[in-house]
C-alpha positions in Angstrom: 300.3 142.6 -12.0 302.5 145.6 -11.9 306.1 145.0 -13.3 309.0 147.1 -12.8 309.6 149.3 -16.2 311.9 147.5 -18.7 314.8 149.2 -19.2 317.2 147.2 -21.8 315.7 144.8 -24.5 317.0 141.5 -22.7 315.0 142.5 -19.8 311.6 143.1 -21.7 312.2 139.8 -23.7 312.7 138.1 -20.0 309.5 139.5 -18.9 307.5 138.7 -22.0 308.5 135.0 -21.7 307.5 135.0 -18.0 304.5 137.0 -18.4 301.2 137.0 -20.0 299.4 140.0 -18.2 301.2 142.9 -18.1 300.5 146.5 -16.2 302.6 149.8 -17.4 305.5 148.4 -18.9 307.6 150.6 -21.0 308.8 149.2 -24.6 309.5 152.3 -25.8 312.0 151.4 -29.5 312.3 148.0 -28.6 313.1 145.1 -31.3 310.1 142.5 -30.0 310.2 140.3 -32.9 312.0 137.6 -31.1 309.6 138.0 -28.1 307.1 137.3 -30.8 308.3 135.1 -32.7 305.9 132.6 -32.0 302.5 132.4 -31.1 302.2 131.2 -27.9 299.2 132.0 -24.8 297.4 135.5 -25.4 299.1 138.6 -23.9 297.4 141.2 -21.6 298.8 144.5 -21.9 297.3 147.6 -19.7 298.9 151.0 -19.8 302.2 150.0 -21.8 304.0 152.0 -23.8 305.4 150.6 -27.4 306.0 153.7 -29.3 308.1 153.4 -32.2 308.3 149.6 -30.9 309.4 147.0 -33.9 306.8 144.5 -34.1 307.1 143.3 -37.4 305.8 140.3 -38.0 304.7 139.6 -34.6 302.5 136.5 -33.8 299.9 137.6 -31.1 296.3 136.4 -32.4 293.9 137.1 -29.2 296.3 139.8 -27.7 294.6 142.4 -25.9 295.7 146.1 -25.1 294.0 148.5 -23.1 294.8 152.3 -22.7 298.2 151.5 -24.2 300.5 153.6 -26.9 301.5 152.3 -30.2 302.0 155.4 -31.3 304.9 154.8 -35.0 305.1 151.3 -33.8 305.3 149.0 -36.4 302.8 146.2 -36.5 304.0 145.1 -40.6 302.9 141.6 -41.5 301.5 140.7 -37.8 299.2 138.0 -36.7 296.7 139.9 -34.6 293.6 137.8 -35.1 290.9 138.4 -32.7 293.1 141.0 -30.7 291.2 144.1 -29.1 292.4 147.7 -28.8 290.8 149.3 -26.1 291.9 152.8 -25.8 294.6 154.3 -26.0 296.6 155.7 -29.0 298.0 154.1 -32.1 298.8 157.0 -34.4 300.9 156.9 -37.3 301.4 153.2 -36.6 301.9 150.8 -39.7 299.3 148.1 -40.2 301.0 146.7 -43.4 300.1 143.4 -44.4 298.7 142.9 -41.0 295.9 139.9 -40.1 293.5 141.9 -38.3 290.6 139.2 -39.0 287.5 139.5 -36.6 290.2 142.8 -34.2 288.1 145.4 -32.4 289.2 148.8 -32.4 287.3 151.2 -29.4 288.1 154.4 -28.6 291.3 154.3 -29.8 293.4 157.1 -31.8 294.8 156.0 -35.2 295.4 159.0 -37.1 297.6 158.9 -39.7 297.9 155.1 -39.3 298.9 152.7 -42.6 296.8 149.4 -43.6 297.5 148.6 -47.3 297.1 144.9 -47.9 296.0 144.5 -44.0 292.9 141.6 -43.9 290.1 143.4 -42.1 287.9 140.7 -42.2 285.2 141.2 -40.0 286.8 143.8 -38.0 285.3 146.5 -36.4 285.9 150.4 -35.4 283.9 152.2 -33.2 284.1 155.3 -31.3 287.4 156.1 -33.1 290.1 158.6 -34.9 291.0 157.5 -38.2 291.8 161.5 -39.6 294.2 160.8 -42.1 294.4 156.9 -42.4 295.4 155.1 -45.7 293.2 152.0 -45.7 293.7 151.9 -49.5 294.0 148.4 -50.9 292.6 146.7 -47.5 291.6 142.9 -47.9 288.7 141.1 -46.8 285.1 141.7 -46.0 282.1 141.8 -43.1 284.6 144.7 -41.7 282.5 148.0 -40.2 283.3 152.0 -38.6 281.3 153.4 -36.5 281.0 156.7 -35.2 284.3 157.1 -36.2 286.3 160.4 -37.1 287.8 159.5 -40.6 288.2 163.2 -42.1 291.0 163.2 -44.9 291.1 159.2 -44.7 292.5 157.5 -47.8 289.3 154.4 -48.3 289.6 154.4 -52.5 287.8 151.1 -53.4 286.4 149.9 -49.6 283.3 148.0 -49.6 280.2 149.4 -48.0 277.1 147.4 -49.7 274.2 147.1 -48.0 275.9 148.9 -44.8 274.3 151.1 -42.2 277.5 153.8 -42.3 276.4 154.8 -38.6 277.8 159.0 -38.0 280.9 158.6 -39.7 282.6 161.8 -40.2 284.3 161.6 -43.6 284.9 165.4 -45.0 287.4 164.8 -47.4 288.1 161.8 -47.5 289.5 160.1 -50.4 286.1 157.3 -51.0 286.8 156.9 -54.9 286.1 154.0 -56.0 284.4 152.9 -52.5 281.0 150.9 -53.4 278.1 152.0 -51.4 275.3 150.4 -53.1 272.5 149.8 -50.9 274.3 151.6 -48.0 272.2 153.8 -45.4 273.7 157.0 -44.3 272.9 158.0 -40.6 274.4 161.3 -39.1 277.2 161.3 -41.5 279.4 163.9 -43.2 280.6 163.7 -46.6 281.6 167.8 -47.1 284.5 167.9 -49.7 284.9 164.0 -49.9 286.4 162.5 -53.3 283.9 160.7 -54.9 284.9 159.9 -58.3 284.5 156.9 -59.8 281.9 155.5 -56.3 279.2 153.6 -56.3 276.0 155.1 -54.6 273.0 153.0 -56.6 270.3 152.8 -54.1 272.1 154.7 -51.7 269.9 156.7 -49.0 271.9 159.6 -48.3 269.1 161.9 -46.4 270.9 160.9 -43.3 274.2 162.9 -44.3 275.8 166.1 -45.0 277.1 166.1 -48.2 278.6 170.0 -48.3 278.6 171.7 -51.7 278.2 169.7 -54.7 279.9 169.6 -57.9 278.7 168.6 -61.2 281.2 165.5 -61.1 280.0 164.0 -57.5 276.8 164.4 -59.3 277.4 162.7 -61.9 279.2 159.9 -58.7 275.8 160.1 -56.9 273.9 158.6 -59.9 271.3 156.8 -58.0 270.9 157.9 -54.8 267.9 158.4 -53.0 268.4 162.2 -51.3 266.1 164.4 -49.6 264.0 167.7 -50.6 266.7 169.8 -48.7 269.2 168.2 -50.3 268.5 168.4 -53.9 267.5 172.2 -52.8 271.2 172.6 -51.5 272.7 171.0 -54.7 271.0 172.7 -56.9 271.6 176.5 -55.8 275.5 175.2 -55.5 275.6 174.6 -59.6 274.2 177.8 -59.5 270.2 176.7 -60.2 266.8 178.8 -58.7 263.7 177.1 -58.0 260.9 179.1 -58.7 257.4 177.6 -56.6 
């Protein structure tokens, strides 16, 4: 249902109380909290606008937004169990302390986001931008990218064991510290990532690019299973000839 555009924060706190499936509404800097303040029936939005929105501590488990833009909203200490993004944008927004347990994330642009001490349990990205995220110090586990952009992504000490990492595009991303014991790489890029101090026992890495090497993500890659081509690759980087 189409909705005239909310001009003054009374009037988009009116409507939120009213309504449950919204269509194009414009909350462009609003304060929400008080809207949602408690949780009440789960809210629809399509093509809405909440860019630079304050939704701190917002209670919308099940909420679902499609083709909408968060774009700097903040989303600190949130309830947004089982809630879908669908679309849209989300950049530079702040996931803070934010209950993201069992939220999708499709197609959907969070570059430059924030997530430190955010619960991604069982939550999954696919088909999304992620360049320059800080998912440092994330909580919870069972949560999974795929084909996702993540280039220059901040992921120190993420769990991947036993994941298929399914064409994730990580060139430089900070993964130190990130365990990928067990993991399978498939169409992946890891050109000019950070891996000191990662985990790659038992790793199969013949499904990535992994760029030129250095001795010290050698040293980090301890235990991976690579290809021919690849040892080729990393060992004319340090400067080694094979001779046949």
């Amino acid at each position: 249902m189409s909705t005239p555009h909310a001009q003054e924060p009374y009037d988009a706190i009116a409507i939120l109380a009213e309504q449950r499936q919204l269509e194009g509404i414009d909350f462009t800097a609003l304060d929400l909290r008080s809207a949602f303040r408690h949780a009440a029936d789960p809210y629809t939005f399509t093509g809405c606008t909440f860019t630079e929105a304050n939704l701190r501590g917002a209670q919308l488990p099940e909420v679902v937004f499609t083709d909408c833009h968060l774009d700097l909203a903040d989303l600190t200490g949130a309830l947004l169990e089982q809630a879908q993004f669908r679309g849209g944008s989300a950049a530079k927004t702040s996931m803070i302390d934010t209950d993201l347990t069992d939220a999708v994330f499709e197609r959907i642009d969070l570059a430059n986001s924030r997530w430190s001490g955010a619960l991604l349990a069982g939550t999954r990205f696919t088909d999304s931008r992620l360049v320059g995220a800080r998912m440092a110090e994330c909580r919870g586990i069972g949560y999974k990218f795929e084909r996702c952009h993540m280039g220059l992504a901040v992921l120190t000490e993420m769990n991947f064991r036993n994941e298929h990492i399914d064409h994730l595009n990580l060139t430089e991303a900070n993964l130190a510290g990130c365990d990928f014991t067990d993991a399978v790489f498939d169409g992946c890029r890891l050109a000019g990532a950070e891996l000191r101090a990662a985990t790659f026992t038992r790793a199969d890495l013949r499904g990535a690019d992994l760029g030129q090497i250095t001795p010290m993500d050698c040293h980090a890659l301890k235990g991976a299973y690579i290809s021919v081509d690849q040892a080729n690759v990393i060992l004319a980087g340090l400067g080694l000839h094979i001779i046949k």
